[in-house]
C-alpha positions as CSV (number, residue, x, y, z in Angstrom):
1,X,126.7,-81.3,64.9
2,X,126.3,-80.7,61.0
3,X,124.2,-78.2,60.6
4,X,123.5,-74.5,62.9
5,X,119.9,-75.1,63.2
6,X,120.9,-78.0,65.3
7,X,121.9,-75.6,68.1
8,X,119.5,-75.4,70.9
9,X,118.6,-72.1,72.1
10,X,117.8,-73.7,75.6
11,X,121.4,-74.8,75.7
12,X,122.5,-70.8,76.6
13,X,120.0,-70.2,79.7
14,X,121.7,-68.8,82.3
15,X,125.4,-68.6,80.2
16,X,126.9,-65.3,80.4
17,X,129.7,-66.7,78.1
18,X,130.3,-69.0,75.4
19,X,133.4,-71.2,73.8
20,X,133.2,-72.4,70.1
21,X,135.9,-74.9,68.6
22,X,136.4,-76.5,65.3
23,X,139.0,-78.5,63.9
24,X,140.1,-78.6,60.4
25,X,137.7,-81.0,58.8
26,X,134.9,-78.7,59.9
27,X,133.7,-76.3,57.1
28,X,134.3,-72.7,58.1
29,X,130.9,-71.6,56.5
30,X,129.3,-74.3,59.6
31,X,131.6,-72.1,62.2
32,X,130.1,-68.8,60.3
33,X,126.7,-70.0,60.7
34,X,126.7,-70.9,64.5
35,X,129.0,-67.5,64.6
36,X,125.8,-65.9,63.0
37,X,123.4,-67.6,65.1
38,X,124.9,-66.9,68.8
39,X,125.3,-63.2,67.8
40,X,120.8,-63.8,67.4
41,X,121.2,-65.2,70.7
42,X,123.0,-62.1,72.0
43,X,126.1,-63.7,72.1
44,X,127.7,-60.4,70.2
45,X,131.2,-60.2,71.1
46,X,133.3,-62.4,69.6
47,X,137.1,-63.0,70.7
48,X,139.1,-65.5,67.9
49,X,141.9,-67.6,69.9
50,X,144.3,-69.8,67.4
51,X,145.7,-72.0,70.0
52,X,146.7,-74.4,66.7
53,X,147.8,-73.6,63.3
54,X,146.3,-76.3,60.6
55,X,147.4,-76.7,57.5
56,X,145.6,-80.3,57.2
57,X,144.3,-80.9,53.4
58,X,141.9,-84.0,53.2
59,X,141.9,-85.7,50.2
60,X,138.8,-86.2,47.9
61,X,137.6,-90.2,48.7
62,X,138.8,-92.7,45.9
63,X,135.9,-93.4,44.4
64,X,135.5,-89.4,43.8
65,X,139.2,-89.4,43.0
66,X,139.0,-92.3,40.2
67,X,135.7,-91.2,38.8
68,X,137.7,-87.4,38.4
69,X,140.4,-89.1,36.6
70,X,137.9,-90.6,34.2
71,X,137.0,-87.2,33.3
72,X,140.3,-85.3,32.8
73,X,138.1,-82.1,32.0
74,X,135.9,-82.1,35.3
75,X,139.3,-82.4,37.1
76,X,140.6,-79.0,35.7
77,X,137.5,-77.4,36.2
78,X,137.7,-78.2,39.9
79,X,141.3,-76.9,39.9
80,X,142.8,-80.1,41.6
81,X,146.8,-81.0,41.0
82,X,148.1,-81.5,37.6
83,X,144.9,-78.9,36.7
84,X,146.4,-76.5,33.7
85,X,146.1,-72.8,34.3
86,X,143.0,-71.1,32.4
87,X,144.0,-67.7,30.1
């Protein structure tokens, strides 16, 4: 799913318990939201289990990548490598 409002509250009759997962190219603020939304659900108490650590950085797409180099200013604004420190 992409989005929290794509959960289905009818998914949780009759579940006394429920598992979330993610992997690394899932945005943490979509594992918030559902977080958010189960606790509406009643779905309160939440136990985090790492079973993997992630370290995984994905790379911007080329065409984002070459239209950044274009632009040597937007690319320190966004902080990316080869950015110069701000004072």
């Amino acid at each position: 799913m992409d989005f929290a409002h794509q959960v289905d509250e009818s998914w949780f009759e009759g579940v006394a318990t429920v598992g979330l997962t993610s992997g690394a190219s899932v945005p943490e603020v979509l594992v918030q939201e559902v977080l958010t939304l189960l606790a509406e659900y009643g779905y309160e108490n939440i136990e985090e289990v790492e079973t993997a650590k992630e370290d995984i950085l994905f790379s911007l797409p080329k065409e984002l990548r070459a239209a950044l180099k274009n632009d040597e200013n937007t690319g320190r604004q966004l902080g990316g490598r080869g950015a110069k420190p701000t004072r």
